[in-house]
C-alpha positions as CSV (number, residue, x, y, z in Angstrom):
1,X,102.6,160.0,281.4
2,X,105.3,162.6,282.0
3,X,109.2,161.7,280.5
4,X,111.9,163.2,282.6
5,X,115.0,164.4,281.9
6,X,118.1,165.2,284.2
7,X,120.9,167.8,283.6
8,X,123.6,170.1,285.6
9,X,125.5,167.7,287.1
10,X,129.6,167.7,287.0
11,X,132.2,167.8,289.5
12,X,132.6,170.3,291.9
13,X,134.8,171.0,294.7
14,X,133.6,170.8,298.1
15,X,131.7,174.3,299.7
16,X,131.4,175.0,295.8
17,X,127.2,174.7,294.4
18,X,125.3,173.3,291.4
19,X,122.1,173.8,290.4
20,X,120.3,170.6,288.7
21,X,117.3,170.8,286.4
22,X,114.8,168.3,285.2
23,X,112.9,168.5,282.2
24,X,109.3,166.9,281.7
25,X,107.7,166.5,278.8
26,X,103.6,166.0,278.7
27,X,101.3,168.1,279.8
28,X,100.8,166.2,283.2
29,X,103.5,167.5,285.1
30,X,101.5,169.9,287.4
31,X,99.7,167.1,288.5
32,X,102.9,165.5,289.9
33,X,104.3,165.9,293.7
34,X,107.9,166.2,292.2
35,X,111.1,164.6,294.0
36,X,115.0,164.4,294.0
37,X,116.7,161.4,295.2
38,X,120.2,160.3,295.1
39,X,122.3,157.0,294.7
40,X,125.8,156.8,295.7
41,X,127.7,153.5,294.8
42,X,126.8,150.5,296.8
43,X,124.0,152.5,298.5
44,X,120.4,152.4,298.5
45,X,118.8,155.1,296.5
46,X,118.6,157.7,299.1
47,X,115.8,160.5,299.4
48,X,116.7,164.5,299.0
49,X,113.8,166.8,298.7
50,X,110.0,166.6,297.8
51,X,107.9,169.6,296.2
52,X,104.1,169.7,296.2
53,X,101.7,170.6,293.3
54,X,102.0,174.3,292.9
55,X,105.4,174.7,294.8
56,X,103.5,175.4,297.8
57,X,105.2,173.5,300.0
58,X,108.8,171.4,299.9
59,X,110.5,168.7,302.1
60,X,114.2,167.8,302.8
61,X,116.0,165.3,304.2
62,X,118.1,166.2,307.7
63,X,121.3,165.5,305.5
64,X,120.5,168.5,302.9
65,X,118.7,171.2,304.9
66,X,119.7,174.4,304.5
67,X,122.1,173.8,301.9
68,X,119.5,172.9,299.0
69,X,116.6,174.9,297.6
70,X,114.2,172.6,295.5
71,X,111.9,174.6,293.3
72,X,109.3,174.0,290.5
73,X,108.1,176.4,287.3
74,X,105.2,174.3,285.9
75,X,105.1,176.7,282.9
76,X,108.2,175.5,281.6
77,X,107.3,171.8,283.2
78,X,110.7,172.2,285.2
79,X,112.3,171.1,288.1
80,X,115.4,172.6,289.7
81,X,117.3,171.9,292.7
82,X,119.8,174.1,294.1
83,X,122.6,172.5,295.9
84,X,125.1,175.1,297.9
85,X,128.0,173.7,300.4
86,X,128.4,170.9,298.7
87,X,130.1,168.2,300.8
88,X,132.2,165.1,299.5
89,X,129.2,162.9,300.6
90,X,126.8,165.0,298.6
91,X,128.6,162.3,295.6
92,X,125.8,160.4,294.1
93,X,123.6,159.8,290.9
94,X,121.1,162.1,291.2
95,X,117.5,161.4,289.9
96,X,114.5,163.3,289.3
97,X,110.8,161.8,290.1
98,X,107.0,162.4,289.9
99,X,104.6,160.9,291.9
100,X,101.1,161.0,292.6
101,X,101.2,161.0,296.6
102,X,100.2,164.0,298.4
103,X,102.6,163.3,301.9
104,X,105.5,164.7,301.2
105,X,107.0,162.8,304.0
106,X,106.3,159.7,302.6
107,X,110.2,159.6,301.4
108,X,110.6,155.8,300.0
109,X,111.0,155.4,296.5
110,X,108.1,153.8,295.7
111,X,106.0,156.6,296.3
112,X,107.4,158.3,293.1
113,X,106.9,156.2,289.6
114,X,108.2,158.3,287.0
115,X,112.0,158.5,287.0
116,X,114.8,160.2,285.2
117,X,117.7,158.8,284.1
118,X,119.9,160.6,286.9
119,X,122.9,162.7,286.2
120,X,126.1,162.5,288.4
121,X,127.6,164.9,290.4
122,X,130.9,164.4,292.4
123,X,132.1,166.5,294.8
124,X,135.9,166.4,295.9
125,X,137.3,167.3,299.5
């Protein structure tokens, strides 16, 4: 089973960007519709973008469209996700996740059961 492994996050002011990054270990990661989500204090963890096997295709929520780019390089078993215009309620823990579903509509967390540890990114107004 794939491991995951968060980084990039920090603090940022808002319009400013980040990229994030997971790392996977295992040699199963290609397999794997990968996902972001995101958990802000006393909130339910909260989906962000989707990415298919191969890259092909991506989903976001309404809430991050246009702003963030979510990209895959299964040669280096990598995920990254791009955030630009980052807005004060862009705060959160942010977690990388693989799942075996093929919909990437299918946005609740227990679609995804391989989770990272989440790194935090806070964004201030």
């Amino acid at each position: 089973q794939v491991q995951l492994v968060e980084s990039g996050g920090g603090l940022v002011q808002a319009g400013g960007s980040l990229r994030l990054s997971c790392a996977a270990s295992g040699r199963t990661f290609s397999s794997y519709t990968m996902g972001w989500f995101r958990q802000a204090p006393g909130k339910e963890r909260q989906f962000v973008a989707a990415i298919s096997r191969g890259g092909l295709h991506t989903y976001y929520a309404d809430s991050v469209k246009g702003r963030f780019t979510l990209s895959r390089d299964d040669a280096k078993r990598a995920l990254y996700l791009q955030m630009n215009s980052l807005k004060p309620e862009d705060t959160a823990v942010y977690y990388c996740a693989a799942g075996p579903l093929w919909d990437l509509t299918r946005t609740t967390p227990d679609e995804y059961n391989v989770w990272g540890q989440g790194t935090q990114v806070t964004v201030s107004s």
